[in-house]
SERO-13661 format. One line per 8 residues: number of its first residue (from 0); their letters; for each residue x, y, z of N, C-alpha, C. Coordinates in pm, whole numbers. Atoms other than C-alpha are relative to their C-alpha. Layout:
<marmars>
NUM) a) X/Y/Z/X/Y/Z/X/Y/Z ~ ...
</marmars>
This chain:
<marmars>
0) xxxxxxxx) -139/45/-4/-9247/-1600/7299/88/122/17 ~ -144/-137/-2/-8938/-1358/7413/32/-49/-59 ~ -95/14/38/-8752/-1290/7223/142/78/-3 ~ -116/30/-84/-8389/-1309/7301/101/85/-91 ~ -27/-56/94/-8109/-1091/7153/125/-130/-21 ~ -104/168/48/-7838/-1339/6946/155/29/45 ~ -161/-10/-58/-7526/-1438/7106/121/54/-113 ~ -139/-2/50/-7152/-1368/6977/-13/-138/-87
8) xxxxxxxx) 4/167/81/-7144/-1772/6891/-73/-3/-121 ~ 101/8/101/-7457/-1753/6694/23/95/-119 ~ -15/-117/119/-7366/-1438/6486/131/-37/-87 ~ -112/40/42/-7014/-1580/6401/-17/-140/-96 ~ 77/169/77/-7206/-1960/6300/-44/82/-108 ~ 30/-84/136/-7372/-1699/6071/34/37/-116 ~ -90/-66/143/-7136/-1536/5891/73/-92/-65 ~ -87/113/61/-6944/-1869/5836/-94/-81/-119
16) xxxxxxxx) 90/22/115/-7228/-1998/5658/-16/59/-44 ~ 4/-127/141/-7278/-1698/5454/156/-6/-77 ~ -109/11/98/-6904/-1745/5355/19/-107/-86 ~ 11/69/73/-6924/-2054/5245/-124/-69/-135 ~ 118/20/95/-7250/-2028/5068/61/111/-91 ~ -78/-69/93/-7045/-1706/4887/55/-108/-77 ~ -112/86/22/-6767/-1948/4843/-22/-83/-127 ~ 91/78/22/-6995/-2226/4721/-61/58/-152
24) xxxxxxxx) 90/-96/158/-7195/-1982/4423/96/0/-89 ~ -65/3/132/-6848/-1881/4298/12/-104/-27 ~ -53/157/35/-6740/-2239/4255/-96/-81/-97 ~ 95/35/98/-7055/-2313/4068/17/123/-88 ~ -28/-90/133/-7005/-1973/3817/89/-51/7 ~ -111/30/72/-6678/-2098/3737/-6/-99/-69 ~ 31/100/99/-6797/-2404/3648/-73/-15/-75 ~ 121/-19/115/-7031/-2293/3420/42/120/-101
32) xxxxxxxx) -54/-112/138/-6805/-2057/3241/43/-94/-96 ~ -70/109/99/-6764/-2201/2908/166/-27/-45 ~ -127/88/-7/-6536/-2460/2814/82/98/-79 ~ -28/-89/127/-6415/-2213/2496/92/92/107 ~ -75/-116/-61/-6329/-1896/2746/133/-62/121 ~ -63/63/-98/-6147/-2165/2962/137/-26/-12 ~ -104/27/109/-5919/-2325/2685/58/151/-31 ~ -94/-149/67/-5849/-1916/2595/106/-11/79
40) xxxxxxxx) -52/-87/-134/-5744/-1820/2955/106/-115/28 ~ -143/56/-65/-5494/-2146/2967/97/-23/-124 ~ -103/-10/85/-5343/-2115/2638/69/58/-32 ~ -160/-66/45/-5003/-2043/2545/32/73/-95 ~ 16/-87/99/-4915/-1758/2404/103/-73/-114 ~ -84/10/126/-4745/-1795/2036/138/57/8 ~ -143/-4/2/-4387/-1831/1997/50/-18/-137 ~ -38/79/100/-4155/-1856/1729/118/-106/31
48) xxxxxxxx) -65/117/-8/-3967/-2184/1624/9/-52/-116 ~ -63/-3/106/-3779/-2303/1387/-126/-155/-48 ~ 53/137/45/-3994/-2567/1157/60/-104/-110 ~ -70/106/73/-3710/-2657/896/125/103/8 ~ -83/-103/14/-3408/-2527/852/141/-83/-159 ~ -103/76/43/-3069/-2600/590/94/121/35 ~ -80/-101/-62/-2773/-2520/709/111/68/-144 ~ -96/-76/115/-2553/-2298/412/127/-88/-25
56) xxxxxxxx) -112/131/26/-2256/-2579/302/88/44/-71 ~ -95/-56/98/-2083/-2355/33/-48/53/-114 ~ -19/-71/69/-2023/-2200/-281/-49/-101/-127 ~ 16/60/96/-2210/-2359/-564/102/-30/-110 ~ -153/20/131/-1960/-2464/-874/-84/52/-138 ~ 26/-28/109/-2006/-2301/-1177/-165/170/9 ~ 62/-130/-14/-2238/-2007/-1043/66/168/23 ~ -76/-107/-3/-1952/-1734/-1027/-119/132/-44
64) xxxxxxxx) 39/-108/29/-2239/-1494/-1171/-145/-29/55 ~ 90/-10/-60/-2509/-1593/-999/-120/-80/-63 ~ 138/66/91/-2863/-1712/-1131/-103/79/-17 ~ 83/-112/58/-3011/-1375/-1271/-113/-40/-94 ~ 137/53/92/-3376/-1392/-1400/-43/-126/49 ~ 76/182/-42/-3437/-1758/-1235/-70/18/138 ~ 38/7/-132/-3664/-1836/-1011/37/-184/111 ~ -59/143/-74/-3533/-2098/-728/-103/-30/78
72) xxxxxxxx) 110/-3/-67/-3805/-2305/-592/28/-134/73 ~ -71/101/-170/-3704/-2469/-232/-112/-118/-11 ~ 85/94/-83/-3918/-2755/-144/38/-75/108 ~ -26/59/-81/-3892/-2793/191/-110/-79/83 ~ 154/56/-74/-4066/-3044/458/-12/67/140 ~ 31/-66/-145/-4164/-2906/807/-49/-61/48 ~ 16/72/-101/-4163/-3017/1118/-97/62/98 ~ 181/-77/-86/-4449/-2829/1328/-41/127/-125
80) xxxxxxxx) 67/-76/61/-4718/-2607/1196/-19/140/42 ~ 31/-162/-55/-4842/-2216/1254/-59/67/-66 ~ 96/-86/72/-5038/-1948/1172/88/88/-86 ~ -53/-111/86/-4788/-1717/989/168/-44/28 ~ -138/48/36/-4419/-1781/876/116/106/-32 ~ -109/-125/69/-4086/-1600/802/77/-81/-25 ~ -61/55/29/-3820/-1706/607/156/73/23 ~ -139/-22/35/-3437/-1674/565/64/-12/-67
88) xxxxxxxx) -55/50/109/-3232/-1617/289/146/67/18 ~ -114/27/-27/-2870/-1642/312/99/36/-154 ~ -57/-52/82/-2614/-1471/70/193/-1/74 ~ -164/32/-100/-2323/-1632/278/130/19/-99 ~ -130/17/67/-2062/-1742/7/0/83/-129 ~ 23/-105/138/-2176/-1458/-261/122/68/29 ~ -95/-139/10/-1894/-1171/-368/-20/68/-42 ~ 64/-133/13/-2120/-938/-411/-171/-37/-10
96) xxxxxxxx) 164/-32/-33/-2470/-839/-339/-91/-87/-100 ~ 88/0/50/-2752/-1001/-407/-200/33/12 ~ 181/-71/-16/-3107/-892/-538/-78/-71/5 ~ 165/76/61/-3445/-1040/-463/-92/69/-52 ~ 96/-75/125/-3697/-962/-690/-155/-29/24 ~ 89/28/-43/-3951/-1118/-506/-21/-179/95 ~ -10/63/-56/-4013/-1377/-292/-106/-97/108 ~ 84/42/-102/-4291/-1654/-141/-37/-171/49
104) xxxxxxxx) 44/150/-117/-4425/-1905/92/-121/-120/-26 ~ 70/23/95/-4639/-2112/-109/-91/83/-69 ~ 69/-95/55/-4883/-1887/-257/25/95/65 ~ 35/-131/-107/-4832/-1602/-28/107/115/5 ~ -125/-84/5/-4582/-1294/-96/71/-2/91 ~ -6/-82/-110/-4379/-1180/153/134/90/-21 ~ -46/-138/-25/-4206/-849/254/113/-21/84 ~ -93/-6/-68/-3873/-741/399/2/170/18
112) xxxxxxxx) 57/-144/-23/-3920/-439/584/-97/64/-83 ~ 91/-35/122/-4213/-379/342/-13/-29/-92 ~ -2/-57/128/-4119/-395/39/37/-176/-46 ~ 30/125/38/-4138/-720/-175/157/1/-40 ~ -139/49/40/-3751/-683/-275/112/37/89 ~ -103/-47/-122/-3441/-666/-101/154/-60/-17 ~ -192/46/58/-3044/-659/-167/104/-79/140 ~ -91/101/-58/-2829/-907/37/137/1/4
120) xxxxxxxx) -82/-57/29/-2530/-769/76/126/-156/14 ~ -104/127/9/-2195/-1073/33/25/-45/117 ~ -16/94/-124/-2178/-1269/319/-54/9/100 ~ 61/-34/-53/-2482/-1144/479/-82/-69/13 ~ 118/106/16/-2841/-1316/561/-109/143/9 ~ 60/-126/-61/-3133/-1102/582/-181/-162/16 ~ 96/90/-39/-3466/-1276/745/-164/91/-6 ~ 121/-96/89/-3798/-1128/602/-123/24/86
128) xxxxxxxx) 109/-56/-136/-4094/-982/816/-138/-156/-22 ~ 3/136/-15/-4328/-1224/919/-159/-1/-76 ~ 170/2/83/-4673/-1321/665/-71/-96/86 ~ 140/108/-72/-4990/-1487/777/-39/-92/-142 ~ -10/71/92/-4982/-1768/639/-46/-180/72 ~ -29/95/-102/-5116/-2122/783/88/-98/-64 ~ -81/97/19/-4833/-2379/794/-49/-129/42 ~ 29/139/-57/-4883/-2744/790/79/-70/108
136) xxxxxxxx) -76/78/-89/-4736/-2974/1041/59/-112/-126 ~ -33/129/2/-4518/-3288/927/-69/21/-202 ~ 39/-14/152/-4586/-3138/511/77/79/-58 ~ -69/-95/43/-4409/-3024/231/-43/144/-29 ~ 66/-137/2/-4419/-2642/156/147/60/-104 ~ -63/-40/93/-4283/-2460/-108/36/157/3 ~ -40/-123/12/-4081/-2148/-122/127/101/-102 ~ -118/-21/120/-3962/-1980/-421/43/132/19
144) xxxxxxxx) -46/-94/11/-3723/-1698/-448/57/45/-120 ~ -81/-11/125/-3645/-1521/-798/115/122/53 ~ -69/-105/7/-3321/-1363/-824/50/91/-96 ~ 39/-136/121/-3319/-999/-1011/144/-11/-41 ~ -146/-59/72/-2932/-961/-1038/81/-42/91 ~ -94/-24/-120/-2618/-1043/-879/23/-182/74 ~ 12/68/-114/-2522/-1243/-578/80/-155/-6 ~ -95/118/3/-2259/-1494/-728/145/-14/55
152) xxxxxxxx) 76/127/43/-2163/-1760/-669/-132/-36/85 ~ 146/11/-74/-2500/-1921/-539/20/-50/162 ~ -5/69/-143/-2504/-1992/-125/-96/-108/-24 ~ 69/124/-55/-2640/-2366/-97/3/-79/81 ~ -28/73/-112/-2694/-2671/62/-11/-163/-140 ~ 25/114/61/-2616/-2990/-163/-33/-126/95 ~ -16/151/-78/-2703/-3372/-106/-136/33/116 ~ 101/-96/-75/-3038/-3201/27/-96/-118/-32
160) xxxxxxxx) 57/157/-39/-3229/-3589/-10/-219/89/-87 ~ 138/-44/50/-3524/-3361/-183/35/69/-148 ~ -115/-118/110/-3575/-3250/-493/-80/122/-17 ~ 76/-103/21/-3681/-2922/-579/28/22/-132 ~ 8/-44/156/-3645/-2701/-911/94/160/0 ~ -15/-87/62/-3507/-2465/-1102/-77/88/-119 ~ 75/-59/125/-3717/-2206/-1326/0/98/-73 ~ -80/-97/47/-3544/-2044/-1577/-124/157/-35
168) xxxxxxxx) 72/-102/-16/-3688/-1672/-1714/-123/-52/-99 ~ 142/66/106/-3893/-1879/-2017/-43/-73/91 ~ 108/110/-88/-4046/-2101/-1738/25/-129/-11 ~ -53/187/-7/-3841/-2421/-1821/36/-23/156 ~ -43/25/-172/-3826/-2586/-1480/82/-148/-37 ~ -104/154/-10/-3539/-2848/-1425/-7/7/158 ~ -43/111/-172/-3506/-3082/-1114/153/59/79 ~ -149/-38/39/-3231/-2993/-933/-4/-79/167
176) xxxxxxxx) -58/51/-157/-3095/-3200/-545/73/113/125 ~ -60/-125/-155/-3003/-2869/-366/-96/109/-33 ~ 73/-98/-108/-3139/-2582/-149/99/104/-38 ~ -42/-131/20/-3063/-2265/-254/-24/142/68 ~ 77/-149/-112/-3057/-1913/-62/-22/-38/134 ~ 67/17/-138/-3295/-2059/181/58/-101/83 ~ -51/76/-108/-3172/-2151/510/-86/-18/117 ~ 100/17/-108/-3461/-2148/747/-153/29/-1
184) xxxxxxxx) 121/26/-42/-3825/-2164/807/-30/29/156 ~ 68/-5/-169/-3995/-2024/1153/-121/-13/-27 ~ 141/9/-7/-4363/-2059/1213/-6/84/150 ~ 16/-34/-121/-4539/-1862/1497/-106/-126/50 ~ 86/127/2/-4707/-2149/1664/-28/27/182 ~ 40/7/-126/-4858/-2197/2039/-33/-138/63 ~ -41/78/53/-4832/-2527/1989/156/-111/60 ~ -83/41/-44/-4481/-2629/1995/76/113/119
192) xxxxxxxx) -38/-48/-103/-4253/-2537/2302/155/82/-52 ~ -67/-65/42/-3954/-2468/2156/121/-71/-139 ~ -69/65/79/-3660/-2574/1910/79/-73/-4 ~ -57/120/-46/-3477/-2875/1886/110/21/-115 ~ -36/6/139/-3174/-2823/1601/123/-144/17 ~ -69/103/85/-2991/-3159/1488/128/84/-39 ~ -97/-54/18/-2642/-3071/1462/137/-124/-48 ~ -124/95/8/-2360/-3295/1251/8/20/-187
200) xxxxxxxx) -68/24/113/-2256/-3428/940/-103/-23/-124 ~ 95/69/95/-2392/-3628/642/-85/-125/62 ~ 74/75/-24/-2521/-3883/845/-108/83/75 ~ 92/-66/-19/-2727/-3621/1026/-102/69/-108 ~ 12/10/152/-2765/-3494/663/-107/-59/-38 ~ 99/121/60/-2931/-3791/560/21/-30/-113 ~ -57/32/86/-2677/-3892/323/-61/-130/-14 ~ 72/126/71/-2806/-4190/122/-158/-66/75
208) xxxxxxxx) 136/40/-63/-3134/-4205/282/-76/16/-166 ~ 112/-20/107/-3464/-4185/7/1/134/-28 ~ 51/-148/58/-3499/-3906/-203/-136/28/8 ~ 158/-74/-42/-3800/-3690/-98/-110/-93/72 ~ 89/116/-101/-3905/-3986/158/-15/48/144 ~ -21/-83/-154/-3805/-3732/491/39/-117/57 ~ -24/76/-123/-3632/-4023/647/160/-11/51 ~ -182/-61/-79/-3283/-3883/787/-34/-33/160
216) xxxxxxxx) 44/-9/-87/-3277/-3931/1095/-109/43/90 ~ 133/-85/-56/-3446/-3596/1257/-63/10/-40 ~ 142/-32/67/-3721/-3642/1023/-96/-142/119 ~ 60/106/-107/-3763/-3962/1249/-57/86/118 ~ 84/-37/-155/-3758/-3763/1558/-103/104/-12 ~ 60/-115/-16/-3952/-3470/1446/-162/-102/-10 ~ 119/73/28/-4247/-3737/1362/-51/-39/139 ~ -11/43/-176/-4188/-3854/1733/-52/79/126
224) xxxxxxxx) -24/-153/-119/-4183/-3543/1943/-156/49/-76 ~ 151/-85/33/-4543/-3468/1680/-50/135/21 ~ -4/-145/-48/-4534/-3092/1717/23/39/157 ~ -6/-107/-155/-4440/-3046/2077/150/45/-11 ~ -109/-96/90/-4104/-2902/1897/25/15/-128 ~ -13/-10/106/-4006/-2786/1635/182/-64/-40 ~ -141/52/43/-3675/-2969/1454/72/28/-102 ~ -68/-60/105/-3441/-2867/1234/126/-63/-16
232) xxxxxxxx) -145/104/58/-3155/-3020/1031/143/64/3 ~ -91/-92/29/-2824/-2846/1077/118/-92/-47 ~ -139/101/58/-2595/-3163/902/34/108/-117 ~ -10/-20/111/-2411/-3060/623/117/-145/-16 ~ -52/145/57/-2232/-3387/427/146/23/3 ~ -97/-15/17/-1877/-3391/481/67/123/100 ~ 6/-7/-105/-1860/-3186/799/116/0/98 ~ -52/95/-127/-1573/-3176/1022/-48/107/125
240) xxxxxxxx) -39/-52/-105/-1561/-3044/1390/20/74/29 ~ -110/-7/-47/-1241/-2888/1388/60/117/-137 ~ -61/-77/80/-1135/-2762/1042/-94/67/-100 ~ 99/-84/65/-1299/-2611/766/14/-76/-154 ~ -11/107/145/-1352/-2859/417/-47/17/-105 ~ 105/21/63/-1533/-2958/181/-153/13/58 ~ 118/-21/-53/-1807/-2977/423/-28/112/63 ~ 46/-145/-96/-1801/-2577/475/90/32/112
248) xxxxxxxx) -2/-22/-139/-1740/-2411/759/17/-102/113 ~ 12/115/-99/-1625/-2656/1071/-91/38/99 ~ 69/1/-91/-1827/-2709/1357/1/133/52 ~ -2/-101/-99/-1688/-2481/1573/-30/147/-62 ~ 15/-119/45/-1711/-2182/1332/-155/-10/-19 ~ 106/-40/76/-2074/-2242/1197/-104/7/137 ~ 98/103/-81/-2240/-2334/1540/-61/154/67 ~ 117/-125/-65/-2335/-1955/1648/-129/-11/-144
256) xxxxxxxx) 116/-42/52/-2520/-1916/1326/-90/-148/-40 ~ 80/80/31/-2672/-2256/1253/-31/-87/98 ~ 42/81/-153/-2755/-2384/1628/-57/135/87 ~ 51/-133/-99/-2745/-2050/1858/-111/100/-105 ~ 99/-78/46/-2926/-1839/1616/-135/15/-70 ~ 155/32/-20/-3214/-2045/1559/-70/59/29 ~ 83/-28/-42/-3532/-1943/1639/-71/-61/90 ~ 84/74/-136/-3651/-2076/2009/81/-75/1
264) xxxxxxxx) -63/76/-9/-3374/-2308/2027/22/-45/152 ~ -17/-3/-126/-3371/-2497/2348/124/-94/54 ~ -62/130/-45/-3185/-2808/2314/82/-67/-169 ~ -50/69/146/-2906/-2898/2048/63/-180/23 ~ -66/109/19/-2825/-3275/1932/130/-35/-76 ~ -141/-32/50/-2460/-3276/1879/47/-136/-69 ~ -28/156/63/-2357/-3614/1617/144/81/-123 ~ -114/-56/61/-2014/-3447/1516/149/-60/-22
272) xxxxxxxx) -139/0/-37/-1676/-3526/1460/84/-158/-83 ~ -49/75/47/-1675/-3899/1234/82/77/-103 ~ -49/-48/137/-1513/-3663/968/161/28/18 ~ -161/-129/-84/-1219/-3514/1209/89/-162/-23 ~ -93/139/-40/-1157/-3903/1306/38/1/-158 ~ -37/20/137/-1122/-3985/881/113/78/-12 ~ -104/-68/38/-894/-3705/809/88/28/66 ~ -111/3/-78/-641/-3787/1091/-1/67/161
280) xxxxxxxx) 40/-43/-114/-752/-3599/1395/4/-98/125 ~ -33/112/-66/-653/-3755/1729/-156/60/123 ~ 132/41/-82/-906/-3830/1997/-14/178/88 ~ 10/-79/-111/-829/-3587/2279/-9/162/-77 ~ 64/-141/72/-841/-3269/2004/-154/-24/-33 ~ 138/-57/-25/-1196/-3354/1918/-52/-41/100 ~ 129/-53/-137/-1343/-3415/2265/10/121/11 ~ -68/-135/-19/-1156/-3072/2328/-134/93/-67
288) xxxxxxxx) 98/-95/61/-1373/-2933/2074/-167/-31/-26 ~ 167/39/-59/-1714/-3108/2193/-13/54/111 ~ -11/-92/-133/-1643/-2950/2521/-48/127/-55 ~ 21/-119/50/-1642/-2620/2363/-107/11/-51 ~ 163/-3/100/-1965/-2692/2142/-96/27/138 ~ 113/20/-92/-2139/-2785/2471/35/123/100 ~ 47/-95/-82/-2008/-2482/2668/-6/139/-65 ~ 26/-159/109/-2085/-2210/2402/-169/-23/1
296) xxxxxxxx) 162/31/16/-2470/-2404/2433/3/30/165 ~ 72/-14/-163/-2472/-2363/2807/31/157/20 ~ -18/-112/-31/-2375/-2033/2784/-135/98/-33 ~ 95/-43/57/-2689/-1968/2620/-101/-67/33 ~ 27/42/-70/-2863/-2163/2846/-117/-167/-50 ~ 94/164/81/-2929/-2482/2599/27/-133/20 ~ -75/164/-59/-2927/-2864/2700/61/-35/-170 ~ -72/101/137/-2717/-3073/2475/7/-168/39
304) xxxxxxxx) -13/183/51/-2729/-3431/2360/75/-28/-67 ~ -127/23/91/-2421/-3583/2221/-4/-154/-45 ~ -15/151/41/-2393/-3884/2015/131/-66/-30 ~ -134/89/-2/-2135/-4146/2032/19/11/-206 ~ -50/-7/165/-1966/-4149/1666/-57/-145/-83 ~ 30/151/44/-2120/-4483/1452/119/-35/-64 ~ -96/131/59/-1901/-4763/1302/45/-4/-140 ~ 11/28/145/-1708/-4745/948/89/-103/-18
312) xxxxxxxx) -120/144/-20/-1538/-5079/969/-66/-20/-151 ~ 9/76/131/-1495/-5189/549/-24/149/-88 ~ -5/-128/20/-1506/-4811/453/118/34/-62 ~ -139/-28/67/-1246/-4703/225/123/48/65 ~ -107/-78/-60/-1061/-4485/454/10/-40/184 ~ 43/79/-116/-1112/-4720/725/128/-60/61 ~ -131/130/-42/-781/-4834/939/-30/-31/170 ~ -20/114/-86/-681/-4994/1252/24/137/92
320) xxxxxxxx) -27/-138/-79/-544/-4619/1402/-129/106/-11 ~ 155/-72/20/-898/-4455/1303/-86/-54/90 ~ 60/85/-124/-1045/-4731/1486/-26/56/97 ~ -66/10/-105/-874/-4680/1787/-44/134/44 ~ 65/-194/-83/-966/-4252/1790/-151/-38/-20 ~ 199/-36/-25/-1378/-4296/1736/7/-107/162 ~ 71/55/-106/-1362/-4584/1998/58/133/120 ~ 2/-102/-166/-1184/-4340/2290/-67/143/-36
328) xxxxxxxx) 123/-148/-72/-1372/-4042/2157/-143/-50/60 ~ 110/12/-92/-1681/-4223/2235/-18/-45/133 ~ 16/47/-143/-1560/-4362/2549/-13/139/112 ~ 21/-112/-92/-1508/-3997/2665/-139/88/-22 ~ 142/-49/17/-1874/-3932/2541/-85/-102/107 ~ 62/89/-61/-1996/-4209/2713/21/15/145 ~ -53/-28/-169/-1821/-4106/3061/-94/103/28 ~ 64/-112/-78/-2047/-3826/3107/24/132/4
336) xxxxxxxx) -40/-90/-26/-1838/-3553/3104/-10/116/-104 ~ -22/-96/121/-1865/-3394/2769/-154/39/-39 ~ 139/-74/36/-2280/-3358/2731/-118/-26/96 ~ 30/-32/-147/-2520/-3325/2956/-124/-126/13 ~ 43/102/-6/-2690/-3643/2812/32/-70/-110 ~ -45/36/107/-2622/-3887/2571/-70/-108/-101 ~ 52/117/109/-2761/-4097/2280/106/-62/-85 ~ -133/61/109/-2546/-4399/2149/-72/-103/-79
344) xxxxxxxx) 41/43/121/-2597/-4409/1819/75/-113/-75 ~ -87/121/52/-2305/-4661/1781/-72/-91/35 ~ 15/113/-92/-2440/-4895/2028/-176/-35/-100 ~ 105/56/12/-2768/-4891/1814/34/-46/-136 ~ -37/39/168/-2636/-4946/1431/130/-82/1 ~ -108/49/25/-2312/-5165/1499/-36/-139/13 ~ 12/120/-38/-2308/-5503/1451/26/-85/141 ~ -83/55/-138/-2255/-5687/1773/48/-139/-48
352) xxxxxxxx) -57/153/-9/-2096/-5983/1667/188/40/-105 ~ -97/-64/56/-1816/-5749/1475/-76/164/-1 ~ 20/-177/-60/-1845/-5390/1660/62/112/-110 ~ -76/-121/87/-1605/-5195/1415/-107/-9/-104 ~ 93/-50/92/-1920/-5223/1177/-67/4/-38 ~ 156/3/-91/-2251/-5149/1123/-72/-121/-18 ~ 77/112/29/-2499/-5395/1105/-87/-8/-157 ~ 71/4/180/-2612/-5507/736/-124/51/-10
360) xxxxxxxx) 98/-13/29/-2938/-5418/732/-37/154/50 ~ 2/-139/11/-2846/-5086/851/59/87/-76 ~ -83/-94/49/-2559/-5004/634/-79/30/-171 ~ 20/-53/169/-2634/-4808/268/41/-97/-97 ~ -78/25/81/-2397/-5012/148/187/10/-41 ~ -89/19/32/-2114/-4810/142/118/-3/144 ~ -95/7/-73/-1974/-4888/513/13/111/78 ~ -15/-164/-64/-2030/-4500/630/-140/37/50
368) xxxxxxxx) 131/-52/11/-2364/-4430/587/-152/-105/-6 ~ 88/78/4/-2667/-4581/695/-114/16/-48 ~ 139/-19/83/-2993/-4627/470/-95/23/107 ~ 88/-20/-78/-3311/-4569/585/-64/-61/117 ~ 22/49/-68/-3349/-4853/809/73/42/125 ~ -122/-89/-92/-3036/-4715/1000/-33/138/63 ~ 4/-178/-29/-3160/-4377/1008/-152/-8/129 ~ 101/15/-102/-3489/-4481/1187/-10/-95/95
376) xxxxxxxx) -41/60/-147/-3333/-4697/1444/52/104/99 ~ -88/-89/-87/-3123/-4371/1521/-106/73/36 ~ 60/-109/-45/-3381/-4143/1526/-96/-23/94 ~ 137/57/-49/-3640/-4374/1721/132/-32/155 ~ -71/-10/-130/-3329/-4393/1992/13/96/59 ~ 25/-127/-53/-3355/-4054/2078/-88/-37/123 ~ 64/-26/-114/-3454/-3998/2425/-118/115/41 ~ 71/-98/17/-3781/-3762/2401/55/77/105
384) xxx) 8/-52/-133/-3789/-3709/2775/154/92/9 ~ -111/-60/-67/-3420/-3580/2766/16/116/-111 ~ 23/-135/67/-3526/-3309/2533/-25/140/60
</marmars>
């Protein structure tokens, strides 16, 4: 037999099959790299995010000197989990410094810049380095802080729907309905995406909801969303907008540090402003200052969700000219123009057969505030997807 030398055609048919038999091999090693190194190479790195938070409300009564020698022990619940935690402790409404003496995350110390103690200077926060520590999802967690000296009156958060404790220096522990010091909870987690903070009043609050039942609203949605954010409560009870009250700090002043300065914050739920309507406030001043909420969040490049105001028809401070401002502030919530999506929370708790008020089986009782059935109609109206 001659033999023949091999064409161009034939040498080119060649190499194409040799590429795809290359081709072909890797495609089988890849699929035989284990599942383990697979899951590494597509998981997300760890972030932090807020997993509870309270927002600071005022100046305790009767603490002018502080609560030297006691230890204050938070019990908060959390909304996603993580491998290691940092906290925040808040020395907002103090007039003068205060000392920690030590400070931890259920069993677990932790350090501020090192060192297990650390002075808080009057109207300061300081946020503590971060321990390894694993956090539960959707569980309570306990974090006590004793304070050495100082730091009165006490920064809290009353009407806090949990109870925690007080434990004096002999170890008597009393019950007590407020959050002391602590204003936040992060977790590093990989996990959730980012932070979701709840932003309003006492009905965000979770005024007259169950004590130590987590059912305020955003305890609804944080159950909802199941760790793919983290949620956080920024109501305080009594709340306005606009001015500055009983309920603290108003909106507009508190909203860099208890919305923007979150941890991972992507997307705030704005339920503000039934407090402005009560104490005389006319319509077109608080849209004015929902505008502003929502472009101090876009400036920082966060979506917002705004809720229509709910119904206090039979409410003590309930008239016919009050009326008249929640319905056109929510009509100018409802137009579109003021958030960049909206949840109406009226339209889900008002009676429809008499709109000015809520529906019985949502209200508490007292005409303002809706019990727990109320609270998990609102929070189960939440739009995930527009998170």
């Amino acid at each position: 037999m001659t033999l023949r030398p091999l064409s161009r055609g034939y040498i080119l048919l060649a190499a194409l099959v040799a590429l795809v038999v290359a081709v072909s091999a890797g495609i089988v090693l890849v699929a035989r790299t284990p599942a383990s190194a697979v899951r590494s190479q597509l998981a997300k790195p760890p972030v932090w995010v807020g997993t509870w938070a309270g927002a600071p409300a005022g100046a305790e009564p009767g603490t002018s000197r502080g609560l030297p020698g006691s230890t204050v022990r938070n019990i908060v619940h959390t909304s996603v989990g993580g491998t290691a935690a940092r906290i925040t402790l808040s020395n907002l409404y103090g007039i003068r410094a205060l000392r920690i003496g030590r400070a931890t995350v259920g069993t677990v110390r932790v350090t501020f810049d090192g060192s297990t103690r650390v002075t808080i200077p009057a109207g300061r926060l300081v946020v503590s380095d971060p321990v390894r520590v694993k956090i539960a999802a959707d569980a309570d967690l306990v974090v006590d802080v004793l304070t050495a000296s100082g730091g009165g009156p006490v920064t809290y958060h009353p009407h806090a729907q949990q109870l925690s404790a007080l434990v004096s220096t002999g170890g008597f522990e009393v019950e007590t309905s407020y959050w002391r010091y602590l204003t936040a909870v992060d977790v590093l987690t990989n996990r959730a995406d980012s932070t979701v903070v709840a932003f309003g009043d006492s009905i965000t609050d979770g005024y007259q909801s169950s004590v130590g039942a987590d059912r305020r609203w955003p305890d609804v949605l944080a159950d909802r969303v199941a760790g793919r954010f983290g949620v956080v409560n920024a109501g305080i009870a009594g709340n306005r907008l606009l001015t500055d009250g009983r309920g603290g700090r108003s909106g507009l002043a508190r909203f860099d540090s208890d919305v923007l300065g979150r941890s991972g914050t992507s997307t705030v739920l704005v339920a503000l402003g039934i407090n402005d309507v009560l104490h005389g406030s006319d319509a077109a001043s608080i849209t004015a200052g929902l505008r502003k909420l929502t472009a101090r969040a876009h400036a920082r490049g966060l979506r917002v969700v705004g809720a229509t105001l709910t119904p206090f028809g039979g409410y003590a401070r309930a008239t016919a000219r009050r009326e008249a401002v929640r319905e056109a502030v929510n009509a100018a919530i409802r137009s579109g123009k003021i958030f960049d999506t909206v949840v109406d929370f009226d339209r889900v708790v008002r009676d429809p057969y008499a709109p000015v008020r809520m529906l019985e089986r949502y209200d508490s009782g007292d005409h303002l505030h809706p019990g727990d059935a109320g609270y998990r109609a609102m929070g189960r109206a939440v739009s995930i997807a527009g998170l």
